[in-house]
C-alpha positions as CSV (number, residue, x, y, z in Angstrom):
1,X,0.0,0.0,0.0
2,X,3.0,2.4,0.8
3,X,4.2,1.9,-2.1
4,X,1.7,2.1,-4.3
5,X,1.0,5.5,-2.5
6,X,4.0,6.6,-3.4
7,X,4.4,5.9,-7.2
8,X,0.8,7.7,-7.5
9,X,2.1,11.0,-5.8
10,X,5.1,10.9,-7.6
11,X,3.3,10.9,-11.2
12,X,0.7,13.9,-10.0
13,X,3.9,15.7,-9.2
14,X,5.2,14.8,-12.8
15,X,2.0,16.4,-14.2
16,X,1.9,19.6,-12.6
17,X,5.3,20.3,-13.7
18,X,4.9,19.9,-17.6
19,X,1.4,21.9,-17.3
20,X,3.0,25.0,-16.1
21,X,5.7,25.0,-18.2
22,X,4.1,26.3,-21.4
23,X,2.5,28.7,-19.0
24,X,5.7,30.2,-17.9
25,X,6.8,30.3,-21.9
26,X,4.1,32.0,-22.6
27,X,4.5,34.7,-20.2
28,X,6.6,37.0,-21.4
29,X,4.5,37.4,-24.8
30,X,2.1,40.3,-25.1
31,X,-1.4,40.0,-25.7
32,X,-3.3,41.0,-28.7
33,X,-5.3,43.9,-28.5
34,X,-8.9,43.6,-29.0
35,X,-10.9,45.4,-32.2
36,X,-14.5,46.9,-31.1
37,X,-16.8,47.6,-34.0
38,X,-17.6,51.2,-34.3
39,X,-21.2,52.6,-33.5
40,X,-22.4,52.7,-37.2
41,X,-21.4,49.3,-38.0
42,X,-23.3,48.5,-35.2
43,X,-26.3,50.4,-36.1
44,X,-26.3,48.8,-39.4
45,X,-26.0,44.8,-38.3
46,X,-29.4,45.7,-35.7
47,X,-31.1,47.0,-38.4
48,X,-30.8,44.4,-41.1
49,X,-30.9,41.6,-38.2
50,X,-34.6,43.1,-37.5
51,X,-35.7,44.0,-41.1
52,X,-35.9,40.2,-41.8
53,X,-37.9,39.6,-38.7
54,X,-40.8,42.6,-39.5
55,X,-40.8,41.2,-43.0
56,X,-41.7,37.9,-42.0
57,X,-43.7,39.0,-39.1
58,X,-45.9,41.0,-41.6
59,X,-46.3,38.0,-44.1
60,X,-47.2,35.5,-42.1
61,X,-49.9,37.5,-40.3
62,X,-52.4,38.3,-43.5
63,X,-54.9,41.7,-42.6
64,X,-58.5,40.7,-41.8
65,X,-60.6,41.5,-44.3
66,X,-63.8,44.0,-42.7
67,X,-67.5,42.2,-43.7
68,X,-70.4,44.2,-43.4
69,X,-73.7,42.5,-43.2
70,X,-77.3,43.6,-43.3
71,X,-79.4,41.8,-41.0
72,X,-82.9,40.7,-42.7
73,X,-85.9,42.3,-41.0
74,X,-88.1,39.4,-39.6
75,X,-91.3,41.3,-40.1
76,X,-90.3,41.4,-44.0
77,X,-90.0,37.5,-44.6
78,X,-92.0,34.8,-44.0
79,X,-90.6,31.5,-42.0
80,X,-90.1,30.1,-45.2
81,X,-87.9,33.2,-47.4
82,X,-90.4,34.6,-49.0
83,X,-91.9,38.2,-48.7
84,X,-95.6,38.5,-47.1
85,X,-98.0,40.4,-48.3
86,X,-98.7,43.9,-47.4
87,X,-101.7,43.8,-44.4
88,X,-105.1,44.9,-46.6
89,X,-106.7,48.8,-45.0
90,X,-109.7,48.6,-42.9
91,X,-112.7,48.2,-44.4
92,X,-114.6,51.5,-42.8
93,X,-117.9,50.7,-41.2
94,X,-121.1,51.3,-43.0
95,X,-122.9,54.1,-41.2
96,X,-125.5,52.8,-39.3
97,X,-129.2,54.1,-40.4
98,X,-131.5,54.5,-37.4
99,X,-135.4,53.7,-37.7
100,X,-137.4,56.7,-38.5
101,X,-140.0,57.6,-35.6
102,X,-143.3,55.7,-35.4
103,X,-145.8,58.2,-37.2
104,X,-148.0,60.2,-34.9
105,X,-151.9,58.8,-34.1
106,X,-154.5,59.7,-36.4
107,X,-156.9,59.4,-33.7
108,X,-155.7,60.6,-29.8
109,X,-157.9,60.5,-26.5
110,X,-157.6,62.3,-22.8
111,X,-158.9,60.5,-19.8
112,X,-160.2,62.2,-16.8
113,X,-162.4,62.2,-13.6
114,X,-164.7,64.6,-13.6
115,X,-167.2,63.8,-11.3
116,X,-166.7,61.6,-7.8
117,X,-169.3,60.6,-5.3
118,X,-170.0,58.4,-2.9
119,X,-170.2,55.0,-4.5
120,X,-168.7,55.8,-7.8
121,X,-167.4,58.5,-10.2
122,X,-168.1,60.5,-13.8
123,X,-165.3,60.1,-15.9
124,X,-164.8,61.2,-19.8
125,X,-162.5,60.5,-22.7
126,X,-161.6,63.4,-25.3
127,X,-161.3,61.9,-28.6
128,X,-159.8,63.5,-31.1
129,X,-159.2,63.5,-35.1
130,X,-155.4,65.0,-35.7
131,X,-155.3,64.0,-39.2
132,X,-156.9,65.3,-42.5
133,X,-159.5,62.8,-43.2
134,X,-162.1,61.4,-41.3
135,X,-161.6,58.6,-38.9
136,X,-163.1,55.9,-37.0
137,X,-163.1,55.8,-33.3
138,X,-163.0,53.4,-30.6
139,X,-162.4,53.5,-26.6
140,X,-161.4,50.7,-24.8
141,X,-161.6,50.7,-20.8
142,X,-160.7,48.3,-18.0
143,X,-161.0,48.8,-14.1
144,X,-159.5,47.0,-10.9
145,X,-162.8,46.2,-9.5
146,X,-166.7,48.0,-9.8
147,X,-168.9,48.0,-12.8
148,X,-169.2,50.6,-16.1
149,X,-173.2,51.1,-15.7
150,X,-173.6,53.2,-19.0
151,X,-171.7,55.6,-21.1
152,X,-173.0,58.0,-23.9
153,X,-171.3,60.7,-26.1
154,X,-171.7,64.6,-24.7
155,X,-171.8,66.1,-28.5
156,X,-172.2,63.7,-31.0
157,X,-173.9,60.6,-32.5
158,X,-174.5,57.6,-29.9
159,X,-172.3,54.7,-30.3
160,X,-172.6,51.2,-28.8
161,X,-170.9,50.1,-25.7
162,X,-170.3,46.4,-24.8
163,X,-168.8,44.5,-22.3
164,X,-166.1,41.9,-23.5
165,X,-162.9,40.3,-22.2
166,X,-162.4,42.6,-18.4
167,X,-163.5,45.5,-19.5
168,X,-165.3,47.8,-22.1
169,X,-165.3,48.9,-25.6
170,X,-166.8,51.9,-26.9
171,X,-167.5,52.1,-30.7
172,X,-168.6,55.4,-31.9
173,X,-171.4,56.0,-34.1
174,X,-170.1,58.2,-36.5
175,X,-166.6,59.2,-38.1
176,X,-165.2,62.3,-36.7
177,X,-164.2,65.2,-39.4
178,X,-160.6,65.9,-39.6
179,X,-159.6,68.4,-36.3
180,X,-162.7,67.6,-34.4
181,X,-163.2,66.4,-31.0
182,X,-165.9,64.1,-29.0
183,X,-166.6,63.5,-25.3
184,X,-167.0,60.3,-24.3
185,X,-168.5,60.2,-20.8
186,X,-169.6,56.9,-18.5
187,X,-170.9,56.0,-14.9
188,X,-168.2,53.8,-12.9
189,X,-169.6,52.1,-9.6
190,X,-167.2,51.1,-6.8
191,X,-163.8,51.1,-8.5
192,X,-160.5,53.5,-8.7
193,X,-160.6,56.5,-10.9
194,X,-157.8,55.7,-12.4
195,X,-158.5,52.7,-15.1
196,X,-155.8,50.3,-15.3
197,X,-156.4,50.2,-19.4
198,X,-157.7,53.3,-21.6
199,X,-156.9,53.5,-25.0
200,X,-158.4,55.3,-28.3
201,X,-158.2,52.8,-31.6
202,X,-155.4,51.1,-29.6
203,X,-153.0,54.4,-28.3
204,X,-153.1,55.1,-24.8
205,X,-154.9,57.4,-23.6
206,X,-152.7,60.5,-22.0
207,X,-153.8,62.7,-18.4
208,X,-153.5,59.0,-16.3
């Protein structure tokens, strides 16, 4: 072991020595002096270095083009593509024509109670002719209750009365001239004044 110790120190030694030999030769030799490149030079390798890199950077990257589209109005198409027809105007309403007014009676009458005691009343029917020709007349009357005992005409023809269906008709006995006027008067026993019916060729009677 010692002496394999020693033969390995002795070639380490051996090494070192030639190693710093050439160093010691080249001592005494000056070194070189370094050439920097000037500030233009400089200038110039940057800029052609980059040009090559814009240049590529610019082709490789190609422009967008810009697209400008018009969106179709839904109201214009149909589902299907096509264009729907314009909506048709309103149809204005027809005026409406209102009824003309029932004509006015030829023939009108006005009840009243002329007379009142106890047990029953007088009472009297105006007739009268508003047109321009001669009419017929006829005088229906009902009561609540009581009897109609007679009736007669105050300044005319007599008529016929008769009793039929509740209450009393009056037929006059003779056409009354355009304009003029007849009273019809009667005896009522035990009822109202007031008759529940009283027309005059089928219009009421007015002054209930």
């Amino acid at each position: 072991m010692v002496v394999l110790l020693v033969v390995a120190l002795g070639t380490y030694r051996g090494r070192s020595s030639g190693s710093e030999a050439p160093r010691q030769a080249n001592a005494g030799a000056p070194l070189p002096t370094p050439r920097w490149p000037s500030a233009a030079s400089a200038t110039a390798t940057a800029s052609a270095t980059a040009r090559p890199t814009v240049a590529a950077s610019a082709s490789t990257t190609p422009p967008t083009p810009s697209l400008s589209v018009r969106p179709t109005t839904p109201s214009a198409l149909s589902p299907s593509g096509s264009a729907q027809p314009a909506a048709a105007p309103p149809v204005a309403a027809s005026p409406q024509v209102s009824a003309p007014p029932p004509a006015a009676p030829a023939v009108t009458g006005r009840y009243r109670a002329e007379n009142a005691f106890s047990g029953g009343f007088i009472g009297e029917v105006k007739v009268s002719n508003t047109s321009r020709s001669r009419q017929d007349w006829e005088v229906r009357l009902v009561f609540s209750g009581g009897r109609l005992v007679t009736a007669w005409v105050a300044n005319d023809r007599q008529g016929t009365l008769r009793q039929a269906d509740g209450g009393y008709t009056y037929t006059g006995g003779e056409a009354l001239a355009p304009g003029a006027s007849v009273l019809l008067q009667f005896h009522v026993e035990r009822a109202s004044t007031s008759p529940t019916t009283c027309t005059v060729n089928g219009t009421d009677c007015s002054g209930l």
